[in-house]
DRENDODREN-556340 format. One record per residue (C-alpha): residue number from 1; residue in one letter; y, z, x negated. Coordinates in Angstrom, 3 decimals. Example, Ala and Ser with C-alpha at 12.3 -4.5 7.8 and 13.67 -1.06 7.14 Angstrom:
DRENDODREN-556340
@num: 1	residuo: A	yy: -4.500	zz: 7.800	xx: -12.300
@num: 2	residuo: S	yy: -1.060	zz: 7.140	xx: -13.670
end
This chain:
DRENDODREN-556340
@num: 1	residuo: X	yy: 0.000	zz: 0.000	xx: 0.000
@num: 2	residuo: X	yy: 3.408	zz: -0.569	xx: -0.998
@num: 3	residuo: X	yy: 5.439	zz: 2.261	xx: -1.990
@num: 4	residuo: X	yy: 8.646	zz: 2.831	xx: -0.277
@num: 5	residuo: X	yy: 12.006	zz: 3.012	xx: -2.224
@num: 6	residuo: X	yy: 14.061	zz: 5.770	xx: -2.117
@num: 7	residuo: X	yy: 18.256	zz: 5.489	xx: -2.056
@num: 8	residuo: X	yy: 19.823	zz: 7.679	xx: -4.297
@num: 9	residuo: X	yy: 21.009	zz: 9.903	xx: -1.149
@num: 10	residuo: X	yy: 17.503	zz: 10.705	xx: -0.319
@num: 11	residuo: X	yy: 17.021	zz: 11.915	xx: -3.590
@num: 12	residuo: X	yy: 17.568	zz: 16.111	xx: -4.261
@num: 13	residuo: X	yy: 20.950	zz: 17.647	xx: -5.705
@num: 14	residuo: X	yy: 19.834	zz: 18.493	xx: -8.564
@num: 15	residuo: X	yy: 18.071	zz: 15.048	xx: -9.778
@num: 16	residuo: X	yy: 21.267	zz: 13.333	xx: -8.716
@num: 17	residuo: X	yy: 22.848	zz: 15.059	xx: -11.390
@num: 18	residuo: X	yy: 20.562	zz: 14.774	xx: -13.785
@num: 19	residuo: X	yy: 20.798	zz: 10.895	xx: -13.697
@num: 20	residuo: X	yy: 24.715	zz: 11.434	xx: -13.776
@num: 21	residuo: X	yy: 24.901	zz: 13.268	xx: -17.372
@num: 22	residuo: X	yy: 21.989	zz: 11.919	xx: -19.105
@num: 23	residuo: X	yy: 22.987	zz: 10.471	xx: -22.031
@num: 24	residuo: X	yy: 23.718	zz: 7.325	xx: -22.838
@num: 25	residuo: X	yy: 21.788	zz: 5.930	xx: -26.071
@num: 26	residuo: X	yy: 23.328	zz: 3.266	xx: -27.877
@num: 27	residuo: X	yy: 21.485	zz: 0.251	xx: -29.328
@num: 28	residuo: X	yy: 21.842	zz: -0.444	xx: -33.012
@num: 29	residuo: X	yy: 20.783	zz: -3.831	xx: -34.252
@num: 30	residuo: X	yy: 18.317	zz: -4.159	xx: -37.020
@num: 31	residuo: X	yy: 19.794	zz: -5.293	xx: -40.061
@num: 32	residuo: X	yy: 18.753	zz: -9.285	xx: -40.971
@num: 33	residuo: X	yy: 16.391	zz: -9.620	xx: -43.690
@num: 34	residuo: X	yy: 16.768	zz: -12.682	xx: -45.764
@num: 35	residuo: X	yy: 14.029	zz: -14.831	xx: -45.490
@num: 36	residuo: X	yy: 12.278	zz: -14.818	xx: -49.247
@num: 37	residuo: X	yy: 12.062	zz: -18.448	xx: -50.131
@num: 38	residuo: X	yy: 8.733	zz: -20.318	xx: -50.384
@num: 39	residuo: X	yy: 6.047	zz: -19.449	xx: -53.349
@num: 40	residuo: X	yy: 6.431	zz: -22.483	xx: -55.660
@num: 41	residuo: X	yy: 3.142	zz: -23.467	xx: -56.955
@num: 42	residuo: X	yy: 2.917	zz: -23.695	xx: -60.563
@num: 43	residuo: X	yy: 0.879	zz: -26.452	xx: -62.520
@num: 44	residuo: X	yy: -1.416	zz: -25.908	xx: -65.501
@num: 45	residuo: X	yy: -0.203	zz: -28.254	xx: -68.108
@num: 46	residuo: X	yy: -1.659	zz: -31.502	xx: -68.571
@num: 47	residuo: X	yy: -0.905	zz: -35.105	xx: -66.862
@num: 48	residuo: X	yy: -0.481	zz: -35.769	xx: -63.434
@num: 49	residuo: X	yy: -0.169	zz: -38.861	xx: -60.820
@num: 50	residuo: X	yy: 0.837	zz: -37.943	xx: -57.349
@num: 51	residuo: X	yy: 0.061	zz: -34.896	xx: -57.360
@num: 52	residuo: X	yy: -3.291	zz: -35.516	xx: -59.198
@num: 53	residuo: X	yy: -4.718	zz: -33.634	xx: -62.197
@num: 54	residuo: X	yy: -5.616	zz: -36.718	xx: -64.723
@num: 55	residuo: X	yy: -8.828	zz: -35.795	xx: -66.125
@num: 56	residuo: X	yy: -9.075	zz: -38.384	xx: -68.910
@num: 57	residuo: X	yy: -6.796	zz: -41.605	xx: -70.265
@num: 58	residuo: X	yy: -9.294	zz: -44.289	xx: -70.800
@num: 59	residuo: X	yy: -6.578	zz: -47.154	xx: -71.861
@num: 60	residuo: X	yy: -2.963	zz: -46.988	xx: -72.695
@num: 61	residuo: X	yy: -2.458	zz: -51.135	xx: -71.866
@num: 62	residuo: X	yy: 1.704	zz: -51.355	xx: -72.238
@num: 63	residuo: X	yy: 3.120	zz: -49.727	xx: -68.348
@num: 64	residuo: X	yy: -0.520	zz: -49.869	xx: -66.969
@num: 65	residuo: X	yy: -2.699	zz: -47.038	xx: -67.989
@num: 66	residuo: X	yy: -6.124	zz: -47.016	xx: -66.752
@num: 67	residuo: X	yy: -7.014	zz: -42.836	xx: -66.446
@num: 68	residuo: X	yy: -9.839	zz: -41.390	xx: -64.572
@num: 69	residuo: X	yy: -8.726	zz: -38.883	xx: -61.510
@num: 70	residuo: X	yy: -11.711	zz: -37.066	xx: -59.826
@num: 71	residuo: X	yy: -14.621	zz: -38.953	xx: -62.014
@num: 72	residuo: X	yy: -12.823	zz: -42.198	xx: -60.491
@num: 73	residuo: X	yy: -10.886	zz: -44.853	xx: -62.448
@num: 74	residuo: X	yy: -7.748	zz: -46.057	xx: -61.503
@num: 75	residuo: X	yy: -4.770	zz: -48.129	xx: -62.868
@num: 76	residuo: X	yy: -1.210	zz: -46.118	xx: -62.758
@num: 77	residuo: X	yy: 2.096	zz: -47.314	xx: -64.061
@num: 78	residuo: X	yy: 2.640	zz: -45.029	xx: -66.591
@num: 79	residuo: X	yy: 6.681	zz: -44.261	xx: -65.478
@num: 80	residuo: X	yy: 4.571	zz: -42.677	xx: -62.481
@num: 81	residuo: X	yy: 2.743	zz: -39.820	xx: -64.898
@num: 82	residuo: X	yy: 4.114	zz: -36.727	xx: -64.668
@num: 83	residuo: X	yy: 3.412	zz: -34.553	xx: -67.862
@num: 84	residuo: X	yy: 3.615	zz: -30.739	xx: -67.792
@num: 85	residuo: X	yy: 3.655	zz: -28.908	xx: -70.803
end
């Protein structure tokens, strides 16, 4: 069943007045946090080609290297290496 409301006339004296002076708490805002930025990922040194760990340099033919990523060969312009030391 549904309860009934109750006015605040129907309600006693004495919680009346309690509802009058209770105090009033204040909000207080949490202070912003800055957000930490992200965790750059660091890269053993070596060579790399997109992204790619070069495991071996089989030729050095000019701007075309042929190098072997993941126990595959492949030709890469050698502007496009990235070394890490």
């Amino acid at each position: 069943m549904a309860k009934k409301k109750t006015s605040i006339e129907e309600l006693p004296e004495e919680v009346v007045n309690e509802i009058v002076t209770a105090p009033v708490i204040e909000v207080v805002e949490a202070p912003k946090v800055e957000a930490k930025p992200a965790k750059v990922e660091t890269k053993a040194p070596g060579m790399y080609y997109k992204g790619q760990r070069i495991d071996k340099v089989i030729t050095k033919l000019g701007k075309t290297w042929a190098v072997a990523i993941n126990g595959k060969r492949e030709k890469v312009l050698k502007s496009e290496i990235e070394i890490i030391k």
